[in-house]
C-alpha positions as CSV (number, residue, x, y, z in Angstrom):
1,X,17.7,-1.3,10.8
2,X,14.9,-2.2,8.7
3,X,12.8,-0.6,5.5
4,X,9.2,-0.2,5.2
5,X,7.5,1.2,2.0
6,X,4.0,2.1,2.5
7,X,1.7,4.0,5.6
8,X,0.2,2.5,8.7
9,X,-1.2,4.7,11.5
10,X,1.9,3.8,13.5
11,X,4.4,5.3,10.8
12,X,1.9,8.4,10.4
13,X,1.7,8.6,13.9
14,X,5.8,9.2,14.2
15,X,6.2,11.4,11.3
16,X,3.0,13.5,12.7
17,X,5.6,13.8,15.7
18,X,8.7,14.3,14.0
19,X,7.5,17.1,11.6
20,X,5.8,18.8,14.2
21,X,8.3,19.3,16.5
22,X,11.5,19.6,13.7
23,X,10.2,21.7,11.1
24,X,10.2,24.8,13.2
25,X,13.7,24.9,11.9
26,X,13.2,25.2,8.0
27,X,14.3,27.8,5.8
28,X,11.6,30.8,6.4
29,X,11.4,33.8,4.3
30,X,8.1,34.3,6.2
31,X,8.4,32.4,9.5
32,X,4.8,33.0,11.1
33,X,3.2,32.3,7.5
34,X,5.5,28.6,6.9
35,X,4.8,27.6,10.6
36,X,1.3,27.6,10.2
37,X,1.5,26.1,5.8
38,X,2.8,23.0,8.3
39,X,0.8,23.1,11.0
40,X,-2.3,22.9,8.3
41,X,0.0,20.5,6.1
42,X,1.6,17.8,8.4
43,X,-1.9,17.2,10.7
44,X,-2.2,13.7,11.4
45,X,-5.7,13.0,9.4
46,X,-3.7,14.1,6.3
47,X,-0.6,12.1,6.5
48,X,-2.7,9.3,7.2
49,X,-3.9,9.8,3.3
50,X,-0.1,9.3,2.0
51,X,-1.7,5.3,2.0
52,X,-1.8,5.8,-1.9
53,X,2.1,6.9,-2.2
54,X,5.6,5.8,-1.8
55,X,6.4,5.8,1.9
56,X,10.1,4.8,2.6
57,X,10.6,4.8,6.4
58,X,14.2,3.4,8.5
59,X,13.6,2.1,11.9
60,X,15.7,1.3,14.4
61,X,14.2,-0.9,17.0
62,X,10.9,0.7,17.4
63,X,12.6,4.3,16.8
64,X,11.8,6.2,12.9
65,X,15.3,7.5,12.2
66,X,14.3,8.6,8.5
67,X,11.5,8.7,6.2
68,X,11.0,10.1,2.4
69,X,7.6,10.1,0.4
70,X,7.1,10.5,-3.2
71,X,3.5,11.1,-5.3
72,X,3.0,8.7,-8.1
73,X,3.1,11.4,-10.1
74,X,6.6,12.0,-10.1
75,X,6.9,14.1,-7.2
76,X,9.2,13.5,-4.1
77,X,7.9,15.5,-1.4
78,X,9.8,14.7,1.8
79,X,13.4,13.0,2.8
80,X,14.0,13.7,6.5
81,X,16.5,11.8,8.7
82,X,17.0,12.9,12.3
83,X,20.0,14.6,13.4
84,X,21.6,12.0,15.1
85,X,21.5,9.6,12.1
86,X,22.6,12.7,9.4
87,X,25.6,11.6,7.9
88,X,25.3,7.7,7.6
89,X,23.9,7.5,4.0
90,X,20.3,7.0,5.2
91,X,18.9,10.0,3.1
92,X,20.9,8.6,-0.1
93,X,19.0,5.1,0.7
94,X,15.6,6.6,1.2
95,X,16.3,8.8,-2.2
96,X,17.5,6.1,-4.0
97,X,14.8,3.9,-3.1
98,X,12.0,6.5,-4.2
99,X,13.7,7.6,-7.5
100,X,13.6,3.2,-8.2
101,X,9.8,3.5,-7.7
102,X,9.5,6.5,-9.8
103,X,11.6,4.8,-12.8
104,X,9.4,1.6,-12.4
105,X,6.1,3.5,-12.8
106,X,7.4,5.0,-16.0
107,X,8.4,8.5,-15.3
108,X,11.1,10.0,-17.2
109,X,11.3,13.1,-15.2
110,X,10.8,13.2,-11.3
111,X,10.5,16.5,-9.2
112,X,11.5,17.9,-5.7
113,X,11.4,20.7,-4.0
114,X,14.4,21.8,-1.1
115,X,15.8,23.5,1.0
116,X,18.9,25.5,0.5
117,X,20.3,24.0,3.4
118,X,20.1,20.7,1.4
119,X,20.5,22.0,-2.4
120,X,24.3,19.9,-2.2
121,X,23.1,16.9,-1.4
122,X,20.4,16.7,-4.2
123,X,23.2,17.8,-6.6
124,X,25.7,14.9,-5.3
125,X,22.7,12.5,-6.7
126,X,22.1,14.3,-10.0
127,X,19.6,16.4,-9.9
128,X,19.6,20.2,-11.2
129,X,18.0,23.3,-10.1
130,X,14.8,24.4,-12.1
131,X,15.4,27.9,-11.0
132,X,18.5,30.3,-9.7
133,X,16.6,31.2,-6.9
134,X,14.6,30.0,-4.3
135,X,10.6,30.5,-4.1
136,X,9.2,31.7,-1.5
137,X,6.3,28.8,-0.7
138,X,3.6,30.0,2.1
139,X,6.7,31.7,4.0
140,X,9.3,28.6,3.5
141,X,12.5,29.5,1.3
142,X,12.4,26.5,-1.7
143,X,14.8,25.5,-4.6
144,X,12.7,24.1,-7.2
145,X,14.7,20.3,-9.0
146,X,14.8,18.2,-12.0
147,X,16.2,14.8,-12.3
148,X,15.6,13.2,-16.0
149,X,18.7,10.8,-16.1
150,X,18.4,8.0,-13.4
């Protein structure tokens, strides 16, 4: 297994592929309205421009088994891991990894936005909910987060 921070067209190209064919399973208050938020969201010609943030990505071989991005503003916008590598402390890694570059660039307070399905694994790593209840984002059911002590 190996780590690579930053974006080539190779790494865009295999998130392109995983998002597009594993996000059909989100949390959907609106289903038709979130499928197409990530249809427009996740095209290839706009991951491409993640060049300018933190891209974390685990390989295996020549196979992506997880990824993360966060903004250099403080935002983390995407931890993913692949089914069949859940459970093996490859989204801890990828977060942990992010949150560093976040501290290093100065922020105090970093941000996320998840899932229900995942709310327990953000708290595990410290960070609280910004809100009791999940927003409804373009159709996808989202827990707003805070993380000020790392």
């Amino acid at each position: 297994m190996q780590i690579k921070i930053g974006i080539s067209d190779k790494i865009a190209g295999k998130i392109y592929k995983l998002l597009t064919t594993t996000e059909k399973d989100g949390s959907f208050e609106n289903k038709a309205e979130g499928l197409s938020f990530l249809e427009e969201t996740y095209s290839l010609d706009k991951i491409k421009l993640w060049e300018n943030d933190y891209v974390v990505s685990y390989w295996e071989d020549e196979t992506l088994s997880a990824f993360g991005r966060a903004k250099k503003d403080g935002w983390i916008t995407h931890i993913y891991v692949t089914s069949e590598h859940q459970k093996q402390g490859l989204g801890s890694k990828i977060l942990s990894a992010l949150e560093e570059k976040l501290k290093k660039d100065g922020h105090k307070e970093i941000f996320l936005n998840t899932e229900p399905k995942a709310l327990f694994f953000y708290k595990r790593h410290g960070w609280v909910e910004k809100t009791a209840n999940p927003i409804n984002y373009h159709g996808i059911l989202l827990i707003p987060m805070v993380k000020s002590k790392f």
